[in-house]
C-alpha positions as CSV (number, residue, x, y, z in Angstrom):
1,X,0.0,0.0,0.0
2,X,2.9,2.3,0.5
3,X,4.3,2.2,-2.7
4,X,0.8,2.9,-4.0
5,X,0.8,6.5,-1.9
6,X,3.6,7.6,-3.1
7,X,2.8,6.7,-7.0
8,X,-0.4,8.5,-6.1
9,X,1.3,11.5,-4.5
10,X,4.2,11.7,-7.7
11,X,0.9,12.0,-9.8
12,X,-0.6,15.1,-7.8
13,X,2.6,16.7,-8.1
14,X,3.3,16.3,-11.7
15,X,-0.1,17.7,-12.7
16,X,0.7,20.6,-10.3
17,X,4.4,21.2,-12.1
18,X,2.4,21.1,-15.4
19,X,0.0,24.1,-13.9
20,X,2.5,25.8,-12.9
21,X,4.8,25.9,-16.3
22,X,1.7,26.0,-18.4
23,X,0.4,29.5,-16.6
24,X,3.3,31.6,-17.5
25,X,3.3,30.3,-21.1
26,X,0.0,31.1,-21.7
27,X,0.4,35.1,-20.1
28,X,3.8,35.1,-22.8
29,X,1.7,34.3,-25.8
30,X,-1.3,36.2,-24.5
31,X,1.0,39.3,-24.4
32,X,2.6,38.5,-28.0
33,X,-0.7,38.5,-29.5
34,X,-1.8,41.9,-28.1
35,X,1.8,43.1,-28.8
36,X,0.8,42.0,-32.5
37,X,-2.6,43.6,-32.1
38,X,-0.9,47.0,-31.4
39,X,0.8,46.7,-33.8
40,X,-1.1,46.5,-36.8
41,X,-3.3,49.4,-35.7
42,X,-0.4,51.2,-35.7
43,X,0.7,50.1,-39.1
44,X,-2.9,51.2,-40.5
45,X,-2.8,54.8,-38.3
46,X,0.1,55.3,-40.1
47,X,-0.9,54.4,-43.7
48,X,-3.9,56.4,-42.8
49,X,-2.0,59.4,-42.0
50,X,0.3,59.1,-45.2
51,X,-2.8,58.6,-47.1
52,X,-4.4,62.0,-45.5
53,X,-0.8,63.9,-46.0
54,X,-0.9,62.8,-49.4
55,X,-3.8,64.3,-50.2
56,X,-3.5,67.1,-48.5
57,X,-0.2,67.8,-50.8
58,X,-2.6,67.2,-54.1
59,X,-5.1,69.4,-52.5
60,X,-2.5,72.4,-52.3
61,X,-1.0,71.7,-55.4
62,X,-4.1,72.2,-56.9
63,X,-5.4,75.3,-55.0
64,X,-1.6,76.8,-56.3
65,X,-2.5,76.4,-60.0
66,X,-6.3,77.9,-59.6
67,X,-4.5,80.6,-58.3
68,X,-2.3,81.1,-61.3
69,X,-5.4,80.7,-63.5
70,X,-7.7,83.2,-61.5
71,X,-4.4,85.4,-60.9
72,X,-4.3,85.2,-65.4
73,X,-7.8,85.7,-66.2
74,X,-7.9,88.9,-63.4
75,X,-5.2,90.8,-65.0
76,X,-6.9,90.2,-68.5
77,X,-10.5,91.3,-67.1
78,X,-8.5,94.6,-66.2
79,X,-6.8,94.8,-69.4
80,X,-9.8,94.9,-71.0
81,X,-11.8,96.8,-68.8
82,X,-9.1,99.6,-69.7
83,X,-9.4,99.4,-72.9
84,X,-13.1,99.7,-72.7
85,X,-13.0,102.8,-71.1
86,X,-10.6,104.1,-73.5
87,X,-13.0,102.9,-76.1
88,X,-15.9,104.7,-74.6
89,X,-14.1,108.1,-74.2
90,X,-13.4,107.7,-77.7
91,X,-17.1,107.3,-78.8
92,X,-18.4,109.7,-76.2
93,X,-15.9,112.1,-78.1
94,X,-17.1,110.6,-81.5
95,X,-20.7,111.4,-80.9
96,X,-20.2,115.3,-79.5
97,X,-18.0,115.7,-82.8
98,X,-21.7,113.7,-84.4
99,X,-23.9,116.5,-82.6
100,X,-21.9,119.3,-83.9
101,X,-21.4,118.1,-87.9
102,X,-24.9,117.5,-88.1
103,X,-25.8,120.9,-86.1
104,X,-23.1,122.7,-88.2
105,X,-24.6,120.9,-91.8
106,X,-28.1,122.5,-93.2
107,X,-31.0,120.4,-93.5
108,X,-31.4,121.8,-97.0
109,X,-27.9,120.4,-98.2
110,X,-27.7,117.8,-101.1
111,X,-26.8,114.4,-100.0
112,X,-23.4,113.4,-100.2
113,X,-22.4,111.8,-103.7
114,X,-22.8,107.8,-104.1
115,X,-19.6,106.1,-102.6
116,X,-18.0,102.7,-103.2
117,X,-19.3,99.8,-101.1
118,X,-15.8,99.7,-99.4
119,X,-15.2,103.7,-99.2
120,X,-16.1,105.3,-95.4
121,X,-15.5,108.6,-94.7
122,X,-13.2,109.5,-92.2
123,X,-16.1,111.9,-90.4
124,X,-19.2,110.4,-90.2
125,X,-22.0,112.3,-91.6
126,X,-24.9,110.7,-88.9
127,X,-24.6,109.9,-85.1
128,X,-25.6,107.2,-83.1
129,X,-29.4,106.8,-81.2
130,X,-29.3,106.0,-77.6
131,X,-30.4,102.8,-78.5
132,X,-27.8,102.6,-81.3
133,X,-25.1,103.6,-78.9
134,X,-25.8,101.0,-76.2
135,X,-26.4,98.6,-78.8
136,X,-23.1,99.0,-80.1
137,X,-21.5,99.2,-76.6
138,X,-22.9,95.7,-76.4
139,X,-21.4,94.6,-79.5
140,X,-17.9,95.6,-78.6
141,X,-17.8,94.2,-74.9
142,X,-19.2,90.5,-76.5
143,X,-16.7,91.0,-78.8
144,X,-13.8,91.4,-75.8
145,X,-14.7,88.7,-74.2
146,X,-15.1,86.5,-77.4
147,X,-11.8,86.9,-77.8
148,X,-10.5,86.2,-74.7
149,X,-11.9,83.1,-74.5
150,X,-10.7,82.0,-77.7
151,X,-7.4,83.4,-76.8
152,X,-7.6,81.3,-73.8
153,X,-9.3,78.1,-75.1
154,X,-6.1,78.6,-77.9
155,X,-3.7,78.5,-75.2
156,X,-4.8,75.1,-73.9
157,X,-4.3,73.3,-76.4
158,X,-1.3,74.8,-77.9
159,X,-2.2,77.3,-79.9
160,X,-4.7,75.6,-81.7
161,X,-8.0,77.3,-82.1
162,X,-11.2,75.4,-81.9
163,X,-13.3,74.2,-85.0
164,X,-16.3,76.2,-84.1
165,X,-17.4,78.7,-81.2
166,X,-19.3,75.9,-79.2
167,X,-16.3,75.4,-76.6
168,X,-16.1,79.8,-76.4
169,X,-20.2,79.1,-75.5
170,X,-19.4,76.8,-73.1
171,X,-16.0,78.4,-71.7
172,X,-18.3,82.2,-71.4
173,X,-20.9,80.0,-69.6
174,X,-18.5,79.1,-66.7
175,X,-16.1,81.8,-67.0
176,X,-18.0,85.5,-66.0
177,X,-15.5,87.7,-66.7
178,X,-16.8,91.5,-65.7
179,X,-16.9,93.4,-69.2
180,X,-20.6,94.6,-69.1
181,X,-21.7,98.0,-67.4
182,X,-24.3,98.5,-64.6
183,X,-27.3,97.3,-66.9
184,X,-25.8,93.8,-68.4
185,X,-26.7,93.0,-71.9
186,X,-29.5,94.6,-73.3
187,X,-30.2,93.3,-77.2
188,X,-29.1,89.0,-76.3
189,X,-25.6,89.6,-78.1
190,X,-24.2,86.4,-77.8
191,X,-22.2,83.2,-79.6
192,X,-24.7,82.9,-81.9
193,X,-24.2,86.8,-83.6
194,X,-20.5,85.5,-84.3
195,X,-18.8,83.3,-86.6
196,X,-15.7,82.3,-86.6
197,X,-13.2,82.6,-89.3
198,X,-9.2,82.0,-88.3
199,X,-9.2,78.0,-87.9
200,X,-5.1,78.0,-87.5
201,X,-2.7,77.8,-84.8
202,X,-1.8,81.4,-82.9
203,X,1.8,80.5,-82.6
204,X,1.4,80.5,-86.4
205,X,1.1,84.0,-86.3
206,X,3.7,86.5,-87.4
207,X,1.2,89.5,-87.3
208,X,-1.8,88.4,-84.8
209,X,-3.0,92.3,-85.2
210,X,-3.9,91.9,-88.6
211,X,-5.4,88.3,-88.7
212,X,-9.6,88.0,-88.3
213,X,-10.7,85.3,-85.0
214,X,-14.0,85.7,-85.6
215,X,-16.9,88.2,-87.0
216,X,-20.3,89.2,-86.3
217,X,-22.9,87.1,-89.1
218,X,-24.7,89.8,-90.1
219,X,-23.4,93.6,-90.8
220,X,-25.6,96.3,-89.1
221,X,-27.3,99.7,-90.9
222,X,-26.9,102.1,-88.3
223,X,-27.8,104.9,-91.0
224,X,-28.9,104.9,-94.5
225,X,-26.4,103.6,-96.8
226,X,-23.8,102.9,-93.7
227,X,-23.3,99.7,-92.2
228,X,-21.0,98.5,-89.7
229,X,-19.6,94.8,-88.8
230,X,-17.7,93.9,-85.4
231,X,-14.3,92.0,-86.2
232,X,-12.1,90.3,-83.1
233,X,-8.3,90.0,-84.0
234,X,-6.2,87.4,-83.3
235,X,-4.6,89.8,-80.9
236,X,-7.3,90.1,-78.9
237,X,-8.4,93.6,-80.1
238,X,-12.3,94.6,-81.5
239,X,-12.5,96.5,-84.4
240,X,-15.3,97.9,-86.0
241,X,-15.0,98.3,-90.1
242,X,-17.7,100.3,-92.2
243,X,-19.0,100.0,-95.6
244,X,-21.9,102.1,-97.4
245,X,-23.7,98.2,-98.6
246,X,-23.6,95.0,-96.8
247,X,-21.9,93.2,-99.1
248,X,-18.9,95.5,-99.3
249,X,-16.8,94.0,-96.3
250,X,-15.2,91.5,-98.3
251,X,-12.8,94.2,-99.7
252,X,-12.5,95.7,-96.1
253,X,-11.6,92.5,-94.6
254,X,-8.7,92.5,-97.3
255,X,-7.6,96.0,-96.3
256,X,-7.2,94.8,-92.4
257,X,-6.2,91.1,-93.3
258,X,-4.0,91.8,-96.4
259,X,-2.2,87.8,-96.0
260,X,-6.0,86.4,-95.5
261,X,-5.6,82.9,-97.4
């Protein structure tokens, strides 16, 4: 019986070791997986935050070059703006000299002699309406910003013009660039009064001033026997050529464009 005990006893003791060993070895591998845990939440806060800072870099990147483009497109507005109020001295000065010719010439006078369709005087024997006047205010400012946006739509892409004015449409539509006065536009000048002519490349250019973007479709009688037509240049300018028929612009356009193909 005694030898029984203590084969009974080695037993209870063994199975106690085996406790005892086993314990620590589970708290070890119980720690190595939360140690494991840690650190793959880690590893995603970090791919998180390069993700974010990534972005964050696009996001300025792109802020810098609306900048530039709003920074471009300001500085032209101004341009422009100048150069409409240059323009509108010069007509305010255009119709006084008008008033006074037309004060100055009897109503009893013979009308002037028949001119060629392509010959204008260089003093205008009528002067604008009101309505005339703000009609052709409207004219010229759709005309500015005609060409800027071809000028524009030109540069990105190299140069190259488009085929027709529906991108200019769609570029005036989401581009408001401040060329109208106080009252807006007053007789629907739009896209559809122009056409456009110069198909070509800018950089082709050796004398943009003297090269025809686009013009208006139809010429306008502002008096009898004296219509007028607006032309944008390649250089961005509006010019406003005269005839004493409609059809005599052709030989006008020549005058102006002399390397027209």
């Amino acid at each position: 019986m005694g030898w029984r005990r203590c084969l009974f006893n080695h037993k209870r003791m063994s199975k106690r070791g085996l406790v005892i060993i086993g314990l620590p070895l589970v708290l070890v591998m119980t720690l190595m997986w939360l140690r494991e845990q840690r650190a793959a939440r880690l590893e995603q806060q970090v791919a998180a935050l390069q993700n974010q800072i990534a972005a964050g870099e696009t996001t300025r990147q792109d802020n810098s070059r609306l900048e530039e483009q709003l920074k471009s497109v300001t500085e032209q507005a101004e341009g422009l703006d100048r150069e409409l109020t240059r323009l509108r001295s010069e007509r305010t000065a255009l119709q006084k000299e008008n008033t006074e010719l037309k004060l100055a010439r009897p109503d009893s006078s013979p009308p002037p002699p028949p001119r060629h369709p392509t010959e204008v005087p260089e003093r205008q024997p009528y002067h604008f309406t009101p309505e005339q006047s703000a009609f052709w205010i409207e004219r010229l400012d759709f005309g500015k910003r005609l060409g800027l946006a071809l000028r524009t739509l030109a540069e990105e892409n190299n140069g190259q013009l488009p085929d027709d004015l529906t991108p200019t449409a769609k570029w005036l539509a989401t581009n408001n660039v401040p060329i109208y006065g106080d009252t807006g536009p007053l007789f629907g000048v739009g896209v559809r009064s122009f056409e456009l002519v110069y198909k070509g490349n800018l950089k082709d250019l050796a004398n943009p001033g003297q090269v025809i973007l686009a013009r208006e479709v139809n010429p306008v009688e502002v008096h009898a026997g004296r219509w007028n037509r607006m032309y944008v240049f390649a250089d961005g300018s509006v010019q406003r050529l005269e005839a004493t028929t409609a059809d005599g612009f052709a030989d006008r356009e020549k005058e102006v464009w002399p390397a027209q193909p």
